[in-house]
Structure formats: structure tokens, C-alpha cells
N, C-alpha and C positions, 0 to 999 in steps of 0.2 A: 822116626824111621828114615833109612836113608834112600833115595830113590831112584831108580834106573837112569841112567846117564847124568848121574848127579858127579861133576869134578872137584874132589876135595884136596884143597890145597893144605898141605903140611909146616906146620911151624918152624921146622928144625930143615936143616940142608943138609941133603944125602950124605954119606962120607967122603964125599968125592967136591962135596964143597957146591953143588946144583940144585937150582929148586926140585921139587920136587910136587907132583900131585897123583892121586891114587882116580879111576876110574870108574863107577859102580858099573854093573852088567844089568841084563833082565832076566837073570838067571842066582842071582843071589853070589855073584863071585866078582873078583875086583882084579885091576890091573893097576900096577905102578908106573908111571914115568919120571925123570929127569932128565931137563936143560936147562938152558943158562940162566941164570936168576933175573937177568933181564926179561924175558920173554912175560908172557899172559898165561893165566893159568888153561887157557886153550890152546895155545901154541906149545905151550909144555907138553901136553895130552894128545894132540896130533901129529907132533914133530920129534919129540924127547923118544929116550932110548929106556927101552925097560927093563927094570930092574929086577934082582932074583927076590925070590919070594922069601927067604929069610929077614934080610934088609927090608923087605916091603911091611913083613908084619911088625918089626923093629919100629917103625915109621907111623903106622897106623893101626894100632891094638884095638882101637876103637873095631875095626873090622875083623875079628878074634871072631865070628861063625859065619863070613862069605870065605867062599873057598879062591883060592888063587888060582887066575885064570894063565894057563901057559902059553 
């Protein structure tokens, strides 16, 4: 189980060529970010630009019944 403010970093880099990590909620819903692949996967999450929720579920299927947080 995945758990409330848990930051999951993604294997793959967004389409735009930037890390990427997904955000859990405490409400069962997730948020994506991307910055530059240099960063931490916390600095990603605090500072990175988020991204739409087609690409986000493209990225993390694993989270296929959290809803996406706008």
C-alpha cells in the first residue's frame, strides 16, 4: 500500500526529457511533478511544474484508482 505523502520517483523522463515524481495525497489522489533531472526527488515535488493528468497516468499506472489531484 502506498502511503500519504509518500514521493514516488519514476523510471522513465517525462516527454519533455525531466525527472519526474508523482505525490500521494491523504485523500487517495496523487499529483505529478517535473524538473530537471539534476534535482532530488524533493526538490522535484516542491519546486517542479505539474503536469496534466493524461501524461501523469501514462507515467504511473501503478496509481490506476487514486484520482488526480488538479
Amino acid at each position: 500500500m502506498i502511503k500519504p505523502d509518500t514521493i514516488l520517483p519514476c523510471n522513465n523522463l517525462s516527454d519533455e526529457g525531466y525527472k519526474v515524481v508523482a505525490v500521494i495525497g491523504w485523500i487517495n489522489d496523487f499529483a505529478v511533478y517535473q524538473y530537471y533531472t539534476t534535482s532530488s526527488d524533493r526538490e522535484c515535488a516542491s519546486n517542479g511544474d505539474k503536469i496534466g493528468e493524461d501524461q501523469a497516468r501514462r507515467l504511473f499506472p501503478e496509481l490506476a484508482s487514486y484520482k488526480y489531484r488538479r
